[in-house]
N, C-alpha and C positions, 0 to 999 in steps of 0.2 A: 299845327303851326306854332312857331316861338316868335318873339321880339327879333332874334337873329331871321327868321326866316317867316317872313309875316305872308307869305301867297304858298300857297300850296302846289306842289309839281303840276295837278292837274287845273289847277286856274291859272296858271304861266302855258301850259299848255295850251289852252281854252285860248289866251290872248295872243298866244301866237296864230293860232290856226283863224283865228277872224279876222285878225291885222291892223294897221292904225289906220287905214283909212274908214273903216266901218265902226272901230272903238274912238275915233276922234268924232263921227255922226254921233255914237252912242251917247258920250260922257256931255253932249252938248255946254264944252264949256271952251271958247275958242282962243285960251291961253295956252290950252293944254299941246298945243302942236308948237314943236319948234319953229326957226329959222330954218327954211326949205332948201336952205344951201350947205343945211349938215345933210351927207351924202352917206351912205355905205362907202367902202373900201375896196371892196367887192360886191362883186351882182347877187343879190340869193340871198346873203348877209341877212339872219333876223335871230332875234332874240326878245327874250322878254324877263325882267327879275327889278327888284326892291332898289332903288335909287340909293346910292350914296354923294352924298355932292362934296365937291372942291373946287377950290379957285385956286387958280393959278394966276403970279405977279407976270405981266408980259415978258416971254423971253426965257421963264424962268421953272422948272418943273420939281422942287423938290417938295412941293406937295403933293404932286401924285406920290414920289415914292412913300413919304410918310403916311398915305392915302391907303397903301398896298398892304401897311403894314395894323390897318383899325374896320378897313370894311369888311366887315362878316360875307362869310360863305353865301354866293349867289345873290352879290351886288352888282351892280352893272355902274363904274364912275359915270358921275354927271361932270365935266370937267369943263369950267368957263375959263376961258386966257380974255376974256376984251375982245376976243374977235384976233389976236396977235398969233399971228401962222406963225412955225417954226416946227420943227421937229420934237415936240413935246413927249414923245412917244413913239417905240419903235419895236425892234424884235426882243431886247433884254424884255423889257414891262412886260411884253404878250406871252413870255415865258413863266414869268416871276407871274402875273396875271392867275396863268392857268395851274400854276401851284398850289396857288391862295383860295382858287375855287371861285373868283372874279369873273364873272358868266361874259363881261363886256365891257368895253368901253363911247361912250358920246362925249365930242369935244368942238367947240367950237373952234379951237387954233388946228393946229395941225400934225399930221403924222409922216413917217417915212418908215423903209424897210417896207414898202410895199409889196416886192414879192414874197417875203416872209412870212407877212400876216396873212396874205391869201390863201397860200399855201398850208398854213396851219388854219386856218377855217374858223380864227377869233374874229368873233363880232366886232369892227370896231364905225364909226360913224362921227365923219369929220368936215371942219369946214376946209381944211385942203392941204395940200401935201408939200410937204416942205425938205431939204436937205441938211437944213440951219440948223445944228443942233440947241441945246436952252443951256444956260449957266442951276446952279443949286442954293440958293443966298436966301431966298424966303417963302412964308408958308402964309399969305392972308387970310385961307380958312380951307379946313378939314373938318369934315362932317355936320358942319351947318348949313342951315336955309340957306341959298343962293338964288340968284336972277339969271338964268340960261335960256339966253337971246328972248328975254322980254318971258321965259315959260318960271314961273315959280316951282322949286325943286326941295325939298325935304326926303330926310333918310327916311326909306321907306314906304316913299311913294314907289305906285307901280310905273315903270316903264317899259315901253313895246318900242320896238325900230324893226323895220325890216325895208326895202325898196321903195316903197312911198313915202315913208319919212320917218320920224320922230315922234312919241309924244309923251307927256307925262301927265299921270289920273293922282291927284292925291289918295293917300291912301286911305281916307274915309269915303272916298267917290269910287272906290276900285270895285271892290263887290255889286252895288246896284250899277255901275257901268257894263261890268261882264255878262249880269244879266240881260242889259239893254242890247247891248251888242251881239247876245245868241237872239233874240227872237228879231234884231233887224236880221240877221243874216240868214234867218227861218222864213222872213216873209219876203227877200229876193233870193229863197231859192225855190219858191213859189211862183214867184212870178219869173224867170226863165226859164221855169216849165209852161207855163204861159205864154212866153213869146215863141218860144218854139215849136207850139202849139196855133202860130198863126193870129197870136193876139198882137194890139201894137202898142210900143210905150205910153203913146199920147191918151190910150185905151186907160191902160195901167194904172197911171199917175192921171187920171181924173182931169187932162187936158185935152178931151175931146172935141171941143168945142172948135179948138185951134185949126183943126185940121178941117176947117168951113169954111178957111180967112183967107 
């Protein structure tokens, strides 16, 4: 692993295959999940790779393109607009994107060219779809800390997204997360051999009691 590529294929791997709803139990740190109204794009939609962040001024996206042209190979943008939908993003970036070696995009404004992006099978996860295109006038910050919908984002943090949401593990919590998150996902898949063995959750999870009441 380098500074450019701080996770390894096979721990992007790892965090894709356990997903964020079991790495958001893992990393036990309840910042780390977005705003549950950034969505996929498409259904299936996951990915996982080293955060790069940008802000974006409402309306306005020419900090993604200057954004396209500094995040290293197998970033995924963190892109905060205020929550300001519009069409920040479309089929040009998702090309220009997959030239650059840009694994994904999370934004909390919005996107268009939706059947485009489908179709080409970029990652992208948004808070909602717009036709409005942005103007190009300013850049309030490219590859600094940011605040993405209340989640703290720095380059090089890990991030996962796929169907159940969003999240972001600082990159010093990444490793002992990945670890937590294989032996949760080792001791429920014990235990649905368990249930399907005739045992019952209330059994399971040590609320047996309950089932008295």
């Amino acid at each position: 692993m380098s500074a450019s590529d701080p996770f390894s294929a096979e721990a992007l791997e790892l965090a894709r295959k356990l997903g964020t709803s079991t790495l958001f139990e893992a990393s036990g740190l309840p910042t780390s999940a977005v705003d549950p109204a950034v969505r996929p794009v498409w259904a299936g939609a996951s990915v996982a790779g080293s955060a790069y962040p940008v802000e974006c001024a409402p309306g306005d996206n020419l900090a993604i393109h200057i954004a396209m042209e500094k995040a290293p190979p197998g970033s995924i943008l963190v892109v905060a607009t205020g929550g300001f939908v519009a069409g920040y993003w479309g089929e040009v970036l998702t090309v220009a994107a997959e030239a650059a070696g840009v694994l994904g995009l999370v934004i909390d404004g919005g996107v268009r060219d939706i059947a485009a992006l489908t179709a080409r099978r970029f990652p992208v996860f948004t808070g909602g779809i717009s036709v409005r295109g942005t103007i190009k006038a300013s850049v309030p910050s490219v590859g600094r800390p940011i605040s993405f919908t209340g989640t703290p984002v720095a380059a090089g943090d890990l991030v996962v997204a796929d169907d159940d949401g969003v999240i972001v593990i600082p990159a010093a919590r990444a490793e002992a997360t990945l670890a937590k998150g294989r032996a949760r996902a080792d001791k429920e898949a014990v235990m649905m051999q368990q249930l399907q063995e005739g045992r019952s959750t209330l059994e399971l999870l040590g609320l047996a009691e309950w089932s008295q009441r």
